[in-house]
C-alpha positions in Angstrom: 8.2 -17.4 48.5 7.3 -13.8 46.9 3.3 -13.5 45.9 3.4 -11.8 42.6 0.2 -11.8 40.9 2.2 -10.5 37.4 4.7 -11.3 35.4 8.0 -8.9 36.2 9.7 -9.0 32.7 6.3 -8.2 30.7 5.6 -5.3 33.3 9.3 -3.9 33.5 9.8 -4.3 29.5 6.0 -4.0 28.1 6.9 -0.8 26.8 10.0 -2.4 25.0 7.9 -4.4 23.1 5.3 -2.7 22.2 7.8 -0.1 21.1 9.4 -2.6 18.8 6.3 -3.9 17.2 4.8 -0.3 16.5 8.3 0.3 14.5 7.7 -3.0 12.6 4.1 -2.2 11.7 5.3 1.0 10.8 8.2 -0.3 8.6 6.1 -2.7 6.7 3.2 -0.5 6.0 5.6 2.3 4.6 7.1 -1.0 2.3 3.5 -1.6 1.5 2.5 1.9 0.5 5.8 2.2 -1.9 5.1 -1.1 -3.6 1.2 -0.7 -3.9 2.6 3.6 -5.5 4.9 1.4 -8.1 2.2 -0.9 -9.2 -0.3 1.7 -9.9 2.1 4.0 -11.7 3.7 1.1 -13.7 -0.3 0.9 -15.2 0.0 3.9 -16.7 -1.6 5.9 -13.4 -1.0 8.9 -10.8 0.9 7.0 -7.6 -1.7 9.5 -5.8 -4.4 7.1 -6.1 -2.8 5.2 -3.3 -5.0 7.1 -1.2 -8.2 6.1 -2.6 -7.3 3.4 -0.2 -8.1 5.3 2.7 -11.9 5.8 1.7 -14.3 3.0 3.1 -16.1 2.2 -0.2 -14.6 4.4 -3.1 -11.3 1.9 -2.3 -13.8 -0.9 -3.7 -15.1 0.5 -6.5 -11.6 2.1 -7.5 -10.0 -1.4 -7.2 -13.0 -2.3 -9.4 -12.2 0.5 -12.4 -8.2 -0.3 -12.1 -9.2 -3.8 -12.8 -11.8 -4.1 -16.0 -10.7 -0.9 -17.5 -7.7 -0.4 -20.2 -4.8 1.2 -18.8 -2.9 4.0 -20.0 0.1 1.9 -20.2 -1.2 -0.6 -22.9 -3.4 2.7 -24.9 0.2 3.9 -25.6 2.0 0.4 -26.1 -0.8 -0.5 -28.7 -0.6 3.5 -30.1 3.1 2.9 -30.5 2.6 -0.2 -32.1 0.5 0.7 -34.5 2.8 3.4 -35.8 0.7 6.6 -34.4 2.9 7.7 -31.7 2.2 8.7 -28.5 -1.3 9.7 -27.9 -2.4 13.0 -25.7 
């Protein structure tokens, strides 16, 4: 009877897996990233500010203006609407 203190299949394929879930982490959050860029330019915004994100508390007070302010989208849906054309 062999004394192993470890279990062989973690130890001789750890790096395997750990492989494999970085590429799924890595796949989802470039999924992620496209989808949140789409939202934010379908309102009307720069897919740029995707990276306000990054920034500890700007990310919360951006999420904060993108939500309670009127979005470029809509000004130009109710400018079109009401005859004027595009605004500038």
């Amino acid at each position: 009877m062999d004394n192993w203190d470890y279990d062989q299949l973690a130890d001789d394929y750890g790096w395997l897996f750990g492989t494999a879930a970085i590429i799924v982490y890595l796949a989802i959050l470039v999924i992620f990233l496209i989808a949140y860029i789409r939202i934010i330019q379908k309102a009307g915004y720069s897919g740029w500010w995707v990276l306000v994100g990054i920034v500890p508390v700007l990310n919360v007070v951006m999420f904060l203006v993108f939500a309670f302010s009127r979005w470029p989208v809509l000004r130009e849906r109710d400018a079109l609407r009401a005859g004027q054309g595009y605004p500038r």
